[in-house]
C-alpha positions as CSV (number, residue, x, y, z in Angstrom):
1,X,6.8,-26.4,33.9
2,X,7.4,-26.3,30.0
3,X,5.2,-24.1,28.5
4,X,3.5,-26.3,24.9
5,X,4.3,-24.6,21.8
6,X,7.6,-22.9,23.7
7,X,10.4,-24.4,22.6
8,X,13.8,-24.1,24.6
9,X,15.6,-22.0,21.9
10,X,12.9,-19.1,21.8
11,X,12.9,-18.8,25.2
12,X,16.7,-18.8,25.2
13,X,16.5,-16.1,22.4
14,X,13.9,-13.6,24.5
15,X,16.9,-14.5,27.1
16,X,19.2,-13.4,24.8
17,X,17.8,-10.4,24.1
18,X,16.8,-9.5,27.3
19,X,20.6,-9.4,28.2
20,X,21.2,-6.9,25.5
21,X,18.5,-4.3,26.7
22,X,19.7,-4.8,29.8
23,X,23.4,-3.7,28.7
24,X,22.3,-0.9,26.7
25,X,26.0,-1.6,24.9
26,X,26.8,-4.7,22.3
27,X,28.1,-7.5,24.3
28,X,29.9,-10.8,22.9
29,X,28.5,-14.0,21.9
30,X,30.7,-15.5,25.0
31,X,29.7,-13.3,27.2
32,X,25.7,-14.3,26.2
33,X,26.1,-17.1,26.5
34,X,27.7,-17.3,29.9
35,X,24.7,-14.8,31.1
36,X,22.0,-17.0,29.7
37,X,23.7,-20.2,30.7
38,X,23.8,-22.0,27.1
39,X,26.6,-23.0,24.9
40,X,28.8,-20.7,22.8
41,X,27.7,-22.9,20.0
42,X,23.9,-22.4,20.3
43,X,24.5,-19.2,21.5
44,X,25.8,-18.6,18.2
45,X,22.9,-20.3,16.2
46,X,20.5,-18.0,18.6
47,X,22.2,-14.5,17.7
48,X,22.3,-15.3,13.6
49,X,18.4,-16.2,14.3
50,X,17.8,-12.7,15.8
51,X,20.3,-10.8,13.2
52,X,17.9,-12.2,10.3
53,X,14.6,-11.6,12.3
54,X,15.7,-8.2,12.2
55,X,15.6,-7.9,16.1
56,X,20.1,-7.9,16.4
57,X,22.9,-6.6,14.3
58,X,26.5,-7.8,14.6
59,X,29.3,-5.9,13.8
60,X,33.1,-7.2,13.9
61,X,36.2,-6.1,15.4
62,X,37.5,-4.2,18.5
63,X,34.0,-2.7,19.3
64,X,31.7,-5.4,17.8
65,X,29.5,-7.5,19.4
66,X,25.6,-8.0,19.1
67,X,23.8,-5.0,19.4
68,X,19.9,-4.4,19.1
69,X,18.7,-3.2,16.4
70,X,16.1,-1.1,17.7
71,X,15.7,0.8,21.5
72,X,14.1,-1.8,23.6
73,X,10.7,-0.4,24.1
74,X,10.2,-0.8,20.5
75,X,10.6,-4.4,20.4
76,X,8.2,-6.5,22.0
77,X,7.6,-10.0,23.0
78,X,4.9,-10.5,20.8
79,X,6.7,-9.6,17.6
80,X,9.5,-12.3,18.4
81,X,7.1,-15.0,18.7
82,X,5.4,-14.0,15.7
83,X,8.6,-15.5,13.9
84,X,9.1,-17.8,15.3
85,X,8.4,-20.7,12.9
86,X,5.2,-22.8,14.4
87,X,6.0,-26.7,15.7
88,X,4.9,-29.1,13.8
89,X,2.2,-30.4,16.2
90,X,-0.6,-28.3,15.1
91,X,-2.7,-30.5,14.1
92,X,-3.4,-32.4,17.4
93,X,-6.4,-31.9,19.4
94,X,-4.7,-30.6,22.7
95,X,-2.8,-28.1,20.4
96,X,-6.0,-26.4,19.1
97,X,-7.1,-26.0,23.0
98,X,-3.9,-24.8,23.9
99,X,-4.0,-22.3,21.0
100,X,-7.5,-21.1,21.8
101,X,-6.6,-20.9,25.7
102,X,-3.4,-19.4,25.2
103,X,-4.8,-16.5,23.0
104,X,-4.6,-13.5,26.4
105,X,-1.0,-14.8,27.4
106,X,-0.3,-13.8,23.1
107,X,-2.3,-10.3,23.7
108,X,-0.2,-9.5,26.9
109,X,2.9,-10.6,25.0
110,X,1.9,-8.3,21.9
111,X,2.6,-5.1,24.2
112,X,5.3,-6.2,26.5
113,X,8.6,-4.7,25.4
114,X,12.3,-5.8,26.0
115,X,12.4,-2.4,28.2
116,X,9.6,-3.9,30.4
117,X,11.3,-7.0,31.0
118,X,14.9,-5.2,31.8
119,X,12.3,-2.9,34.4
120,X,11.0,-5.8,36.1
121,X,13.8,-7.7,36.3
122,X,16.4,-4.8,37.3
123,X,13.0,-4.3,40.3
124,X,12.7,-8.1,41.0
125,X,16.5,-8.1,42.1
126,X,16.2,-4.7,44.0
127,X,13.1,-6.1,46.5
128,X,15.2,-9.9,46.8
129,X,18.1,-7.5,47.8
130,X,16.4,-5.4,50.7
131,X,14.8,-8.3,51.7
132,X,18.4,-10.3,53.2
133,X,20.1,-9.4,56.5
134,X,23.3,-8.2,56.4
């Protein structure tokens, strides 16, 4: 289901940024976009979003790559919503709703950090894992 008011490139950016927690290093815009299953070339657009939302830092070379640009307990979910710029679509009645019955997803998002998401995750894959044969 597509969430209203979501829009395929935010989610891709939390994606994106969730893949950098979970490195704890700087990774390559290729090697995002492989992990979050996009193209390079939005890939690309995603990361220069987050550099000037203040949430990524780039540096060039040998040893460059995307990096965040704080630890990832200090960046939560919320805050990257927050800028993201709103649709359009406000103005519709079913928008309004969605706003007002959306509002405790927004509070639970306002304290979820990129280190809980890389925790739950990193825990998701461990009890999918004990649960196979061998």
């Amino acid at each position: 289901m597509v969430w209203p008011g979501f829009p395929k490139r935010l989610q891709s950016a939390l994606k994106a940024l969730c893949c950098l927690a979970e490195s704890g290093n700087g990774m390559q815009s290729q090697k995002i976009a492989e992990r979050i299953r996009v193209s390079k070339a939005e890939t690309a657009k995603i990361l220069q979003l987050l550099v000037w939302g203040g949430f990524v830092t780039s540096r060039r070379g040998t040893k460059g790559g995307f990096h965040l640009a704080a630890e990832a307990d200090q960046i939560t979910m919320g805050e990257v919503l927050s800028r993201h710029p709103p649709e359009p679509d406000r103005d519709f009645g079913v928008m309004r709703v969605f706003e007002k019955t959306s509002a405790p997803c927004r509070r639970a998002f306002s304290r979820l950090t990129l280190a809980d998401m890389v925790s739950r995750r990193s825990s998701r894959g461990r009890q999918h894992s004990a649960g196979k044969k061998v």
